[in-house]
N, C-alpha and C positions, 0 to 999 in steps of 0.2 A: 927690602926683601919682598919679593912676591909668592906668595903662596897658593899651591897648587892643589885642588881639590880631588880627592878620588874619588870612585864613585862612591864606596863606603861610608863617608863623612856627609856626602850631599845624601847618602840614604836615611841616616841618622839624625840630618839636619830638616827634613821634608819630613819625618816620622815625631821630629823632637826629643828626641832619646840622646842619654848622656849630656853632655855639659858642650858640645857641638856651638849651639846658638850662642853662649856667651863667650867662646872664645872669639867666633865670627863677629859679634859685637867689638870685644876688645883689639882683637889684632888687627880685624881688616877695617870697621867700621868708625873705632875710636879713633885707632894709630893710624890711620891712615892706609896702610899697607895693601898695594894691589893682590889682585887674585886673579887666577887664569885657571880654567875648564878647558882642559884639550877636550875635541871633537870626540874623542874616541871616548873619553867616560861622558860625554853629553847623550851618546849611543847605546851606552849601557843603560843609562840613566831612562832614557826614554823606551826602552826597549822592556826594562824591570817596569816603567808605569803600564806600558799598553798591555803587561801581562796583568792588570788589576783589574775588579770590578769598575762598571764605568763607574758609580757614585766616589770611588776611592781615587779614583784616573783623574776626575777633574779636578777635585781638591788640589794632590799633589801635583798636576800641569801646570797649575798655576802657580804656586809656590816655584819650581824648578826654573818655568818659563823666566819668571822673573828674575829669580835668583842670575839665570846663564842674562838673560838681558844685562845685568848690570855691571858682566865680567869686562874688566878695563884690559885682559887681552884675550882675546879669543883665539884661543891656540889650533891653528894648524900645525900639520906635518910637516915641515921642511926638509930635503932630502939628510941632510947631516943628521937629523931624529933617527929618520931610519939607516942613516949605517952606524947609529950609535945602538941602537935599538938591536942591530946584527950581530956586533961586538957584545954584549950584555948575552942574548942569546947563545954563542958560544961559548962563554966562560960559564955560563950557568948549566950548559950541556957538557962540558967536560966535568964542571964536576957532582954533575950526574943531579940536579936540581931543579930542573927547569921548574918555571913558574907559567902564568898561562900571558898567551903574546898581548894581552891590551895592558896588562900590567910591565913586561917589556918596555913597550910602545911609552906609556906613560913617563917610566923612569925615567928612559930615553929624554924624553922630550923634557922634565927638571933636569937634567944634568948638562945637556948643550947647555940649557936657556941659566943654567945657575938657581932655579929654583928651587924651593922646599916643598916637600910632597907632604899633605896633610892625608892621613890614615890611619886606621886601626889594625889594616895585614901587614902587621910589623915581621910575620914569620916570614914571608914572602920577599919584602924589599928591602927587609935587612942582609941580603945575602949581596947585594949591588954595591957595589965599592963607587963610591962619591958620590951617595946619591945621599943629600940632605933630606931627613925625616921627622915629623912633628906627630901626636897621638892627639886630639883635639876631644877624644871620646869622652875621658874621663878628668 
């Protein structure tokens, strides 16, 4: 099983808050188990650091840098993401829900790929039908 980091869990995981770091020890580091950073929370991720003081910037750059260094897949978009990602966006507009498109994009990209998505916006991606969800927060 490969699990899919959001950005929320790497924010948690780079902050140290909640129980994040030991499940990352146990599920990916102990058992084995691959992990993949789509591009798109690598974006957010680094986009939330350049909004910090520098002394806070560098700290977390480093931790993140490494962390994405070590992802065994580094997830781009392949077109099937985004007509999956289109699909998700209409059922979530019909029934009047939408959620915001990197989270789309994300879901997207666990469901082609058969991934589990590691998060705490359980309000948000529990509305996506097939999309495998884990809470690592707590």
């Amino acid at each position: 099983m490969t699990y899919v980091l959001d950005t929320n869990m790497i924010s948690f995981f780079i902050r140290g808050e909640g129980n994040v770091d030991i499940h990352f020890k146990n599920e990916i580091i102990d058992a084995g188990n691959p992990y993949a950073i789509p591009y798109i929370v690598a974006y957010e991720i680094k986009r939330w650091l350049l909004d910090k003081p520098i002394k806070t910037l560098l700290s977390f750059a480093k931790q993140f840098d490494a962390l994405f260094e070590n992802v065994k897949d580094k997830a781009g978009m392949p077109g099937v993401v985004w007509e999956k990602a289109v699909e998700i966006y209409i059922m979530l507009k019909h029934i009047g829900q939408l959620i915001g498109n990197a989270d789309i994009l994300i879901a997207a990209y666990c469901i082609v790929n058969g991934h589990t998505l590691v998060t705490d916006n359980l309000n948000d991606f529990i509305r996506i039908e097939g999309l495998k969800i884990v809470n690592w927060k707590n």
